[in-house]
VEXKOL-580435 format. One record per residue (C-alpha): residue number from 1; y negated, z, x negated; residue in three letters. Coordinates in nm, 4 decimals. Each point is the difference from the previous one (the first is absolute). Last residue first. Example, Ala and Ser with C-alpha at 12.3 -4.5 7.8 and 13.67 -1.06 7.14 Angstrom:
2
+-----+----------+----------+----------+------+
| seq |       c2 |       c3 |       c1 | type |
+-----+----------+----------+----------+------+
|   2 |   0.1060 |   0.7140 |  -1.3670 |  ser |
|   1 |   0.3440 |   0.0660 |   0.1370 |  ala |
+-----+----------+----------+----------+------+
***
This chain:
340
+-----+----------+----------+----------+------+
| seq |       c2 |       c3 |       c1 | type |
+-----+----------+----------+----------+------+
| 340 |  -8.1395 |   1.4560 | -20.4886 |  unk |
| 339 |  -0.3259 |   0.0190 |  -0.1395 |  unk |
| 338 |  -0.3319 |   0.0219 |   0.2201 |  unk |
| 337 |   0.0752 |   0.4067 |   0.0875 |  unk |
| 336 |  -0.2696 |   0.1486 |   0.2199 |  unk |
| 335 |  -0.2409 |   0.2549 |  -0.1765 |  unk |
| 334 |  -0.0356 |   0.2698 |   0.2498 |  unk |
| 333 |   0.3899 |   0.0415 |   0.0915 |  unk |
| 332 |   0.0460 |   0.0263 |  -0.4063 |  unk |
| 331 |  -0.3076 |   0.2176 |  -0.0120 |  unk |
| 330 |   0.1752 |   0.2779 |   0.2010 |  unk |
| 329 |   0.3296 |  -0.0363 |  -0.2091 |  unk |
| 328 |  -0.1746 |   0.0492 |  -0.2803 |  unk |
| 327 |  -0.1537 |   0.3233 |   0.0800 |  unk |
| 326 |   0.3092 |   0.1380 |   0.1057 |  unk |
| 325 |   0.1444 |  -0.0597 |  -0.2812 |  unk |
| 324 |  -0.3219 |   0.1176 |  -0.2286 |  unk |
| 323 |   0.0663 |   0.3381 |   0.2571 |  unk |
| 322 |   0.3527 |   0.0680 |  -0.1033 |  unk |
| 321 |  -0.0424 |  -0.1139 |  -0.3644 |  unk |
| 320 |  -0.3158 |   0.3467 |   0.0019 |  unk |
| 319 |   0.2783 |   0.1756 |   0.1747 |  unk |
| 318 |   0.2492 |  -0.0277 |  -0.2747 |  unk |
| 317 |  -0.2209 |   0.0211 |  -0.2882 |  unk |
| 316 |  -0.1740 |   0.2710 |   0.1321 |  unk |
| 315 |   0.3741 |   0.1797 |   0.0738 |  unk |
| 314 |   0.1335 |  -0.0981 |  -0.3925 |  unk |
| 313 |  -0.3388 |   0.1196 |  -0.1229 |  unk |
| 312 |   0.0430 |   0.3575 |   0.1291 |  unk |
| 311 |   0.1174 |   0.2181 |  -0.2848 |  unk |
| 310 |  -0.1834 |  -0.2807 |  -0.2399 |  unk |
| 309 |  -0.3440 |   0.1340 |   0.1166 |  unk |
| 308 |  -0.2444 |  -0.1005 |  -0.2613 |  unk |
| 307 |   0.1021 |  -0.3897 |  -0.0265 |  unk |
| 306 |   0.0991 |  -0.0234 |   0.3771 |  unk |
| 305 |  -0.3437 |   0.0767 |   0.0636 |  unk |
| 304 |  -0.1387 |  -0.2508 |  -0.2659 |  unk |
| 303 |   0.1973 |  -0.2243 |   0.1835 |  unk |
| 302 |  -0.1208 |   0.0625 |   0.3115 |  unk |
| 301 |  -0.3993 |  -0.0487 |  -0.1242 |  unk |
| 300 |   0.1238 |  -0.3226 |  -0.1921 |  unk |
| 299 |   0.1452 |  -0.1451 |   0.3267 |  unk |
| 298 |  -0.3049 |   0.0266 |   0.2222 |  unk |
| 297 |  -0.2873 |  -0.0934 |  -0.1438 |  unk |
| 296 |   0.0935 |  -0.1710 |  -0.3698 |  unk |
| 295 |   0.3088 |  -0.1819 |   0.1628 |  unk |
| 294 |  -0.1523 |  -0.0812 |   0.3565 |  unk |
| 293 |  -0.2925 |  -0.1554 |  -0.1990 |  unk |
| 292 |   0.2072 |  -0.1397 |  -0.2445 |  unk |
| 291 |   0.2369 |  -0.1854 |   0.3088 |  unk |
| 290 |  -0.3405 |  -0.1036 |   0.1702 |  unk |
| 289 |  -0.1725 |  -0.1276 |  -0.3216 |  unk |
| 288 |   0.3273 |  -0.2786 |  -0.0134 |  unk |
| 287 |   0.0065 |  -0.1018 |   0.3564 |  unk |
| 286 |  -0.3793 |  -0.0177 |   0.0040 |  unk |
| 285 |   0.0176 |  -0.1936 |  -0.3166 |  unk |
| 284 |   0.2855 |  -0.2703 |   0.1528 |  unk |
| 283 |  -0.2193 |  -0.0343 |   0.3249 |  unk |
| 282 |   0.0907 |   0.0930 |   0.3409 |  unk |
| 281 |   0.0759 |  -0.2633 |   0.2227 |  unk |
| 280 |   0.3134 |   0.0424 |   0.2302 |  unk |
| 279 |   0.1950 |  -0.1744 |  -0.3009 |  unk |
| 278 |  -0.1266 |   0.2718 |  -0.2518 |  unk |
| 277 |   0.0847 |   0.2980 |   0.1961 |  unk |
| 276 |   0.3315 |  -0.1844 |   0.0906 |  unk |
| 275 |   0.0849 |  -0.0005 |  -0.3780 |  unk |
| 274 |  -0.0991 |   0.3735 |  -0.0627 |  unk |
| 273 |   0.1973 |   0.0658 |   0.2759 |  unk |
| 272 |   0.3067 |  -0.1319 |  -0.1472 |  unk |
| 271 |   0.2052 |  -0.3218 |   0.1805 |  unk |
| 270 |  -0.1703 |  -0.2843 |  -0.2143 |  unk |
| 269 |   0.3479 |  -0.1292 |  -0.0992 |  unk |
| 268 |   0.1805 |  -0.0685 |  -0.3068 |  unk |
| 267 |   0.4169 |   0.0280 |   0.0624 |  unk |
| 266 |   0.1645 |   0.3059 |  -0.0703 |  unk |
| 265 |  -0.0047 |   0.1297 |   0.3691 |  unk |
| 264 |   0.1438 |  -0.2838 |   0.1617 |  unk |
| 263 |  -0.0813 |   0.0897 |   0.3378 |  unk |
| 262 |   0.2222 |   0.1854 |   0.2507 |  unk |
| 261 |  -0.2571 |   0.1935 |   0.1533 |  unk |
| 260 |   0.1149 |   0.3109 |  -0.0836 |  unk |
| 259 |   0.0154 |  -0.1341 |  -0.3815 |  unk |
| 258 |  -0.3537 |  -0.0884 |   0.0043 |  unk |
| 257 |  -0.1581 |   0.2903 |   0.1519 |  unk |
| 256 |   0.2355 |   0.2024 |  -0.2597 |  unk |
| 255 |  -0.1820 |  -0.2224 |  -0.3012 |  unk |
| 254 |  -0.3168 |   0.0769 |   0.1683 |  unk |
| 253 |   0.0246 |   0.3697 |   0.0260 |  unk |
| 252 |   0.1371 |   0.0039 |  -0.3728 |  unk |
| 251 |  -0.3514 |  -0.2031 |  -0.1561 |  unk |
| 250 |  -0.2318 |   0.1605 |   0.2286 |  unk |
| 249 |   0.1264 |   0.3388 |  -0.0690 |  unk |
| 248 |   0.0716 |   0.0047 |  -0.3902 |  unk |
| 247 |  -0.3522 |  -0.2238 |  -0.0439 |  unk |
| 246 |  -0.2402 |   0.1977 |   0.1788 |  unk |
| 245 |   0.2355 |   0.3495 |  -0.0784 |  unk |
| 244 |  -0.0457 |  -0.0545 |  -0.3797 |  unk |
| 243 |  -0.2633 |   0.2461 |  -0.0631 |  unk |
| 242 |   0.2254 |   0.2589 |   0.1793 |  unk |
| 241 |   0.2960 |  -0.0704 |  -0.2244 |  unk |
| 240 |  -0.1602 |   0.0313 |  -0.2786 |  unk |
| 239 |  -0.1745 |   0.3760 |   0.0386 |  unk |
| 238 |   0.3308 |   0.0732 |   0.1232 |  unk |
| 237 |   0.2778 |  -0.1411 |  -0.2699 |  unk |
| 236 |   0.0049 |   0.3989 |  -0.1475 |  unk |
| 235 |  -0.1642 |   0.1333 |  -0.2732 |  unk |
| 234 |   0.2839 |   0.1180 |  -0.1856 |  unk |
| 233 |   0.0675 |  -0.2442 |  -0.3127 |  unk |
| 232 |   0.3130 |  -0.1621 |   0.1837 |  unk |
| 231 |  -0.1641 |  -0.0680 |   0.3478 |  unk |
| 230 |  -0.3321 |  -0.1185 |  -0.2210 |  unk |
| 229 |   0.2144 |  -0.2067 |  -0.2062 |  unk |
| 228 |   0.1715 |  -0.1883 |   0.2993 |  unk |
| 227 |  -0.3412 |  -0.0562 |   0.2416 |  unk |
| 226 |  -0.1390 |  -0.1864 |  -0.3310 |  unk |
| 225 |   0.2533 |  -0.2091 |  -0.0325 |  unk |
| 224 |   0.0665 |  -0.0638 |   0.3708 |  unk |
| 223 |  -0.4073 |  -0.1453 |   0.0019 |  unk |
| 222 |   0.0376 |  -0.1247 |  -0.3312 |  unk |
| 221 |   0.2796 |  -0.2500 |   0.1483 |  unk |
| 220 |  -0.1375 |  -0.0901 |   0.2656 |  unk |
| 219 |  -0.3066 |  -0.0602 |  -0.2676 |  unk |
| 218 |   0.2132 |  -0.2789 |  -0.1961 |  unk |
| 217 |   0.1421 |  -0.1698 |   0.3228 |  unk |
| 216 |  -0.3073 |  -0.0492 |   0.1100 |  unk |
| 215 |  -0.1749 |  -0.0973 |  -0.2958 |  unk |
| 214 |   0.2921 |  -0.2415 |  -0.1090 |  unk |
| 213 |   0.0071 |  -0.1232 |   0.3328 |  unk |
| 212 |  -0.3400 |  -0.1627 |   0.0335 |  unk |
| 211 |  -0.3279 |   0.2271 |  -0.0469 |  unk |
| 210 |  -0.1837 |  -0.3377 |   0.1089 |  unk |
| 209 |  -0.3316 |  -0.1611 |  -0.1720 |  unk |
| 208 |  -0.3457 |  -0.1037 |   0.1168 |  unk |
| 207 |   0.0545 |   0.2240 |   0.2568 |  unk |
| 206 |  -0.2851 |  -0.0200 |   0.2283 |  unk |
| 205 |   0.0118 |   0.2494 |   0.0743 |  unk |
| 204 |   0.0650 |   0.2508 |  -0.2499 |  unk |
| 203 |   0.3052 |  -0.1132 |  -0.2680 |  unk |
| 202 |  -0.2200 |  -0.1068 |  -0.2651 |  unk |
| 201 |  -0.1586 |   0.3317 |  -0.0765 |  unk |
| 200 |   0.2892 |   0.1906 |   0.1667 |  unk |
| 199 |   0.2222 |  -0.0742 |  -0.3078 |  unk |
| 198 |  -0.2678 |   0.2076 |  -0.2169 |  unk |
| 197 |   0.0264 |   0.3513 |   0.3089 |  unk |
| 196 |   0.4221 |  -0.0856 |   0.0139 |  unk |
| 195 |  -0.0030 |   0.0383 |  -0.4116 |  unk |
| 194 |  -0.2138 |   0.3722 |   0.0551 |  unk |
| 193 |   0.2219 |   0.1035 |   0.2555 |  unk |
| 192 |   0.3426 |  -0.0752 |  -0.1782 |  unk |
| 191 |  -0.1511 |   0.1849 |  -0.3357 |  unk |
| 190 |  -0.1542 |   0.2898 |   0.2617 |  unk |
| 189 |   0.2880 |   0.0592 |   0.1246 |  unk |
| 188 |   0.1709 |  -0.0451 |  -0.3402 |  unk |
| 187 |  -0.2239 |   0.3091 |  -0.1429 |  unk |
| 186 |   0.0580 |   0.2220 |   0.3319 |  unk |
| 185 |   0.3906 |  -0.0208 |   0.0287 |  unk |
| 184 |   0.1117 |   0.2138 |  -0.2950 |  unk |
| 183 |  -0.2862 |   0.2329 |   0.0125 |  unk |
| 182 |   0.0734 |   0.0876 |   0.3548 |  unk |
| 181 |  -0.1535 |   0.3148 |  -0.0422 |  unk |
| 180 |  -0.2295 |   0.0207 |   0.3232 |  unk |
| 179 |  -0.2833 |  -0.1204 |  -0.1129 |  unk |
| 178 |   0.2411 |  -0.3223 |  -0.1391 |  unk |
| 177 |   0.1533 |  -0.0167 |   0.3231 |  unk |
| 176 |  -0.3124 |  -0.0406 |   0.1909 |  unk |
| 175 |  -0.1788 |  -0.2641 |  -0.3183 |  unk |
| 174 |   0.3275 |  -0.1956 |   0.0260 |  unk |
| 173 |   0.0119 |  -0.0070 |   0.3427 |  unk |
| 172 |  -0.3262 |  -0.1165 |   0.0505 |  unk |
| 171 |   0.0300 |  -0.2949 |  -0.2235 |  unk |
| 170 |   0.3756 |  -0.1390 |   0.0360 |  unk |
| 169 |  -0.0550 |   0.0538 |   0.3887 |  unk |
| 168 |  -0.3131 |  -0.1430 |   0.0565 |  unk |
| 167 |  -0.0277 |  -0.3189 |  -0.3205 |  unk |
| 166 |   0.3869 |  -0.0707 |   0.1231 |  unk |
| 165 |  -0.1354 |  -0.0076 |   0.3853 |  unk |
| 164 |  -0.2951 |  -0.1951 |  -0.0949 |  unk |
| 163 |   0.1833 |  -0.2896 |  -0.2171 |  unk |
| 162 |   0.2622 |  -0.0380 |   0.2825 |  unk |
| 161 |  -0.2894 |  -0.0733 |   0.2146 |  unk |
| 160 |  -0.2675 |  -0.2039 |  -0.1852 |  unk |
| 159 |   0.0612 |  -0.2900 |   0.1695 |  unk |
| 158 |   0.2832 |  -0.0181 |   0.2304 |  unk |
| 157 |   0.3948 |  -0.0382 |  -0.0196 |  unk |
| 156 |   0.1047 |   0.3068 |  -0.2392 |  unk |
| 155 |   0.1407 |   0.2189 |   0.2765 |  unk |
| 154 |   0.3634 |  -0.1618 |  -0.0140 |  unk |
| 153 |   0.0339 |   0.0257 |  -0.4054 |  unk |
| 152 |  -0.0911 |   0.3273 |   0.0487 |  unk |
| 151 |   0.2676 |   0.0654 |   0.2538 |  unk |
| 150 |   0.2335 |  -0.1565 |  -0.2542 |  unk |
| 149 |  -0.0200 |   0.2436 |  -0.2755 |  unk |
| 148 |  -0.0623 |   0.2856 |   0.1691 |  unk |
| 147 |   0.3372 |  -0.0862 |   0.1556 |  unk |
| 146 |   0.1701 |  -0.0533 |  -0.3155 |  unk |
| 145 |  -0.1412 |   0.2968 |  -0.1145 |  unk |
| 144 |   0.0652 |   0.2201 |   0.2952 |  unk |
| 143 |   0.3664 |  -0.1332 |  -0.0257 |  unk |
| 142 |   0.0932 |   0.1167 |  -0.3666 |  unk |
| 141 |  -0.1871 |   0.3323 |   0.0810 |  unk |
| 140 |   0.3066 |   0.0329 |   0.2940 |  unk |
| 139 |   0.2425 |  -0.1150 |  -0.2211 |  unk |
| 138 |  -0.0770 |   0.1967 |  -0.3018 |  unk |
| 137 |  -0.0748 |   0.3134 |   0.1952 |  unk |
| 136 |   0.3510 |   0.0165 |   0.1575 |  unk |
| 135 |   0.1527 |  -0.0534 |  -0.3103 |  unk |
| 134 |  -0.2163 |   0.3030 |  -0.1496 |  unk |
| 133 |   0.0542 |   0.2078 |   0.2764 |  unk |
| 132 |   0.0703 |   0.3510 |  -0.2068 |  unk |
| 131 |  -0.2485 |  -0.1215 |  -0.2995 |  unk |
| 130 |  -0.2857 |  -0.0856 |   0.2753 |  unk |
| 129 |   0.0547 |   0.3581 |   0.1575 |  unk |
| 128 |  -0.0189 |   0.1601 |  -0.3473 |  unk |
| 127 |  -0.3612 |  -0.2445 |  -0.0469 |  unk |
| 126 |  -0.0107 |  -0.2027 |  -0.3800 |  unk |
| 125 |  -0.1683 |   0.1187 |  -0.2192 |  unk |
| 124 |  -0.0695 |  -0.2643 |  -0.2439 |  unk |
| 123 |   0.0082 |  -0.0034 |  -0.3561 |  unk |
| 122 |   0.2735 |  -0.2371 |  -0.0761 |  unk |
| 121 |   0.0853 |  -0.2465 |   0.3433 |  unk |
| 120 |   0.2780 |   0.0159 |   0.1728 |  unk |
| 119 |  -0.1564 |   0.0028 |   0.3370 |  unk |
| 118 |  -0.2338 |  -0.2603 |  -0.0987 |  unk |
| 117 |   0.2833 |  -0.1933 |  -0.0866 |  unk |
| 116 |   0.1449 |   0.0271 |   0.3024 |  unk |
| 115 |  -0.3245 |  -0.1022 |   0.2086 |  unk |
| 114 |  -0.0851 |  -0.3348 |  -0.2177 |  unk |
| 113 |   0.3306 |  -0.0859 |  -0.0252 |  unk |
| 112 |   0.0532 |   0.0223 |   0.3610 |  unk |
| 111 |  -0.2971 |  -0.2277 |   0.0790 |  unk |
| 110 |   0.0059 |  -0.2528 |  -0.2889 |  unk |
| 109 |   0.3820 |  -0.0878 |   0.1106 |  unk |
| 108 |  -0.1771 |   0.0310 |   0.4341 |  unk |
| 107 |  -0.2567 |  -0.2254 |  -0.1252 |  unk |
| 106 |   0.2248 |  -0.2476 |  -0.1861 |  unk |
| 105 |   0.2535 |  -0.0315 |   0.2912 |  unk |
| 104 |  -0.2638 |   0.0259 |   0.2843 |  unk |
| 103 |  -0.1781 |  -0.3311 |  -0.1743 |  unk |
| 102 |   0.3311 |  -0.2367 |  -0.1010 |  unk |
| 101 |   0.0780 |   0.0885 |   0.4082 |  unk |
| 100 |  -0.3013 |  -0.1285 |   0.0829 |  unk |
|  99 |   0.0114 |  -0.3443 |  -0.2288 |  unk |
|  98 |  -0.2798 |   0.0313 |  -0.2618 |  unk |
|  97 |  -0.2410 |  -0.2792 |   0.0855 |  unk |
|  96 |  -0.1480 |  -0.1510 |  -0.3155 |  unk |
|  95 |  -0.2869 |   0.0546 |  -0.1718 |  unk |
|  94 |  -0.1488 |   0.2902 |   0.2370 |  unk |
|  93 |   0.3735 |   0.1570 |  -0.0015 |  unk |
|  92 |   0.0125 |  -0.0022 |  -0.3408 |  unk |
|  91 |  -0.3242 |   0.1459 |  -0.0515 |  unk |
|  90 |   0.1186 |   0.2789 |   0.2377 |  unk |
|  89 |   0.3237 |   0.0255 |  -0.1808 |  unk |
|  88 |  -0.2019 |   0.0965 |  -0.2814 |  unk |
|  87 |  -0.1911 |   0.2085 |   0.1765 |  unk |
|  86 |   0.3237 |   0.2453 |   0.0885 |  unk |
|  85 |   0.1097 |  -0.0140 |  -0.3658 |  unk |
|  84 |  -0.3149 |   0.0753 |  -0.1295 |  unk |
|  83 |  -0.0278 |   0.2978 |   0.1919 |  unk |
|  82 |   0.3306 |   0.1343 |  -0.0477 |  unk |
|  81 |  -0.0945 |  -0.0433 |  -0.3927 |  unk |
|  80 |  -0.2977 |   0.2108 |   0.0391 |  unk |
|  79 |   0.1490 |   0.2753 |   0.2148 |  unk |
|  78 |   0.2985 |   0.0013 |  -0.2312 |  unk |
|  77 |  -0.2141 |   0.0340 |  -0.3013 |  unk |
|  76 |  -0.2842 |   0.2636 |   0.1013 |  unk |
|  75 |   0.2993 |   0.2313 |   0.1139 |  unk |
|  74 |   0.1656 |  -0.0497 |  -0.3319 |  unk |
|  73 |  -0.3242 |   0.0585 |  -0.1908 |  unk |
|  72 |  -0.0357 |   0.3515 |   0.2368 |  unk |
|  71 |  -0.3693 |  -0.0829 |   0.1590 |  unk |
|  70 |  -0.3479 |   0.1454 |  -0.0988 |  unk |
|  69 |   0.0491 |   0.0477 |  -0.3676 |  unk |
|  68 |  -0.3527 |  -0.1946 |  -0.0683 |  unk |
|  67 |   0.1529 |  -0.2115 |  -0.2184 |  unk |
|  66 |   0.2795 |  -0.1241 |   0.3133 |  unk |
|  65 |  -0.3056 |  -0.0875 |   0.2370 |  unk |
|  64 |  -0.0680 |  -0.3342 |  -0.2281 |  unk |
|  63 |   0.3281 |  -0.0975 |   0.1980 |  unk |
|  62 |  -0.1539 |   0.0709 |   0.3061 |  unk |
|  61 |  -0.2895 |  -0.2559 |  -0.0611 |  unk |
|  60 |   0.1855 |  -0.2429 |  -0.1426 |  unk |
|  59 |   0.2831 |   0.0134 |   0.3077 |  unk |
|  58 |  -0.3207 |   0.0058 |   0.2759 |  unk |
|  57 |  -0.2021 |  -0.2809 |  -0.2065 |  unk |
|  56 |   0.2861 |  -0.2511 |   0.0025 |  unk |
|  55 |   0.1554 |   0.0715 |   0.3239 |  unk |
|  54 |  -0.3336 |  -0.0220 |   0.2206 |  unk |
|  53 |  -0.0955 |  -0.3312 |  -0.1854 |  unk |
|  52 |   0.3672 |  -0.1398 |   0.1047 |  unk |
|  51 |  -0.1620 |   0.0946 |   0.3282 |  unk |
|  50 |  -0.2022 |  -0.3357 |  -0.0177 |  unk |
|  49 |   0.3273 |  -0.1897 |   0.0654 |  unk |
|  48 |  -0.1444 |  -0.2398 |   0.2692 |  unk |
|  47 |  -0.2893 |  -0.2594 |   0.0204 |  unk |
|  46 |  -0.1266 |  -0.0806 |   0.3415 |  unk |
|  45 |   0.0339 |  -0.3024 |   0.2200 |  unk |
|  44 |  -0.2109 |   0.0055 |   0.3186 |  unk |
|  43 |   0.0073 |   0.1281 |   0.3459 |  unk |
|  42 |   0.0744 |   0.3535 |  -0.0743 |  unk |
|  41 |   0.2268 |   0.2340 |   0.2724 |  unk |
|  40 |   0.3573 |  -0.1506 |  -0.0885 |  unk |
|  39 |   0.2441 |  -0.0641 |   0.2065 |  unk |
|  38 |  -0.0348 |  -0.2823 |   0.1449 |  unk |
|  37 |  -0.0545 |  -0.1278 |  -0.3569 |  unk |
|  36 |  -0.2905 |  -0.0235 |  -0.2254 |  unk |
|  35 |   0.1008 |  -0.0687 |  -0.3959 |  unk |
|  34 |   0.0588 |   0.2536 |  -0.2356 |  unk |
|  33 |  -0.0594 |  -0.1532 |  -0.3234 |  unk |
|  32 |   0.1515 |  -0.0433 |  -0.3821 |  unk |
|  31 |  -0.1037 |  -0.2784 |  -0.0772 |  unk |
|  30 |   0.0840 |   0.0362 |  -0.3266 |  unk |
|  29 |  -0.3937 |  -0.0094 |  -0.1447 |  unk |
|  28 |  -0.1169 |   0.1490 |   0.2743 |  unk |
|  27 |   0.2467 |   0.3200 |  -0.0757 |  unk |
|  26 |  -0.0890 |  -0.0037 |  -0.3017 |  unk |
|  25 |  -0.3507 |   0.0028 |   0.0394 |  unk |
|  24 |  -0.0111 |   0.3022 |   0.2566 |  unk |
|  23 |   0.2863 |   0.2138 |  -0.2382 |  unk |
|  22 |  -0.3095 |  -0.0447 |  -0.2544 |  unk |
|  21 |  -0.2806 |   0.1647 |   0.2444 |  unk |
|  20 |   0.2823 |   0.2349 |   0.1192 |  unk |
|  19 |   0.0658 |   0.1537 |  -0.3951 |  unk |
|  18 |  -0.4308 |   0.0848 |  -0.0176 |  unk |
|  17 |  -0.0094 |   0.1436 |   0.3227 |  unk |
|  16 |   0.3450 |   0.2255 |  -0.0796 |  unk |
|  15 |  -0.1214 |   0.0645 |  -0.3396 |  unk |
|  14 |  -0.3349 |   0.0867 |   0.1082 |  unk |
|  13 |   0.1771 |   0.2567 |   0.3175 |  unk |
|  12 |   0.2943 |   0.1714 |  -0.2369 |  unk |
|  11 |  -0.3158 |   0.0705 |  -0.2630 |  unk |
|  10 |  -0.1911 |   0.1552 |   0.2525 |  unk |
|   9 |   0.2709 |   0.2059 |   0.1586 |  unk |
|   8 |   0.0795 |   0.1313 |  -0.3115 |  unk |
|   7 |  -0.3288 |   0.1212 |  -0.0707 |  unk |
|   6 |  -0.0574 |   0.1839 |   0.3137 |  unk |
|   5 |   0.3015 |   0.1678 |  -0.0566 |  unk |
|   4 |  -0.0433 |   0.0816 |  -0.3212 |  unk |
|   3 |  -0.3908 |   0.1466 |   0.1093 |  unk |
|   2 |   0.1980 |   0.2194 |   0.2473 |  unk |
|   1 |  -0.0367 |  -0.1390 |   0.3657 |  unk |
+-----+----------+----------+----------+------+
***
């Protein structure tokens, strides 16, 4: 990590720390609480809307990122007003609840602006094969992010976890795409990791405060963002992609588990594995340290592969989505199901 880098993910983390500890008291203040359920896995009210911290510090932090010429302006802009868009209907949502259909519209709006005017953007380079498919592109970057979007909002439903996987991915990544050249992509990693690492302060069990939907949302979002750029600046979605497999695979397996079974698969449930691990008795942290452990030990040593050998990434990727399938479905039979 380049002393910058190091710098920026400081800053991005005391902002974020500093921003949650004041989200905390508004939220008691307006009562604004998550309150146990059947399904829920905490036992006692909790504060929500602590990812608002996460949005704050990550769109200050990249928008310092424009005096040190590391992003286009216009890039910079439409990622940071996509952003804000996508957590403020997060906020919304943990006000008030946004009717479903009130929630796809606005995401998939944000969505396909987001990846068309990316495409059109001044000053980037856009691929010849993404210029021949453009439409094609729009509406198949369009859905990523509105699924990115959502199956983040699924996985964030225990201490510390959410928090974790945006600290992993948003951290490591940006440091492996940013030795590899991914100069776009490495600063706002880090920026995105560094606000997860201050929200995970009072997010760790036990949470004194939840990420809520307008984190969720919010780093679905940065999550397709980032994935976007680094397909249009050259260096590929691989190194992301295979960071992301805990939540991409556990998130889309259950949701098909769901729908073969004929259950209503956009209602709350405790269906993913990382919900029955915690029902058959593991502990919130263990959960948590288990999916960074697996990130930093496994995943980070196949991404940096991926990273230096983009002839074969799309076939490591590939495989290495193969076995994490297979994987899950082998804990699923080992860790029974207790929501139906």
């Amino acid at each position: 990590m380049t002393i910058l880098g190091f710098i920026v993910f400081f800053v991005a983390f005391v902002i974020s720390a500093i921003c949650c500890s004041l989200v905390l008291r508004y939220a008691r203040r307006r009562n604004l609480f998550d309150h146990p359920n059947e399904r829920s896995l905490h036992n006692a009210p909790v504060p929500r809307g602590g990812g608002a911290a996460i949005v704050f510090s990550t769109t200050i932090c990249m928008t310092a990122l424009i005096f040190f010429g590391s992003f286009p302006p216009t890039v910079l802009a439409l990622w940071n007003l996509c952003g804000l868009c996508v957590g403020l209907l997060g906020w919304i949502d943990d006000h008030r609840n946004v009717r479903a259909s009130t929630r796809f519209f606005v995401q998939w709006l944000v969505a396909i602006f987001f990846i068309a005017g990316l495409l059109l953007a001044p000053g980037v380079a856009v691929p010849a094969w993404v210029v021949e498919h453009r439409l094609l592109v729009i509406l198949v970057g369009a859905f990523g992010t509105v699924w990115l979007i959502n199956l983040t909002n699924f996985m964030d439903g225990s201490d510390g976890y959410a928090g974790t996987e945006a600290l992993m991915v948003a951290g490591i990544g940006g440091m492996i795409v940013g030795k590899f050249g991914g100069n776009w992509t490495y600063l706002a990693g880090l920026c995105i990791g560094g606000s997860a690492a201050g929200f995970l302060l009072w997010n760790w069990y036990p949470a004194k405060i939840f990420m809520g939907d307008v984190g969720s949302y919010f780093l679905g979002f940065q999550f397709a963002a980032i994935i976007a750029v680094s397909i249009v600046n050259g260096s590929g979605p691989w190194t992301w992609l295979i960071l992301l497999i805990p939540f991409v695979v556990d998130a889309s397996l259950t949701l098909m588990a769901r729908i073969v079974a004929g259950q209503k698969w956009w209602a709350a449930h405790r269906s993913h594995l990382y919900q029955r691990m915690i029902l058959a008795g593991h502990s919130h942290q263990v959960v948590a340290i288990g999916l960074s452990t697996l990130t930093l030990f496994v995943l980070t040593p196949v991404a940096l592969v991926v990273a230096a050998n983009p002839e074969t990434a799309l076939s490591i990727t590939a495989i290495a989505y193969a076995l994490a399938a297979m994987i899950w479905l082998f804990l699923s039979k080992k860790f029974v199901r207790r929501d139906h």
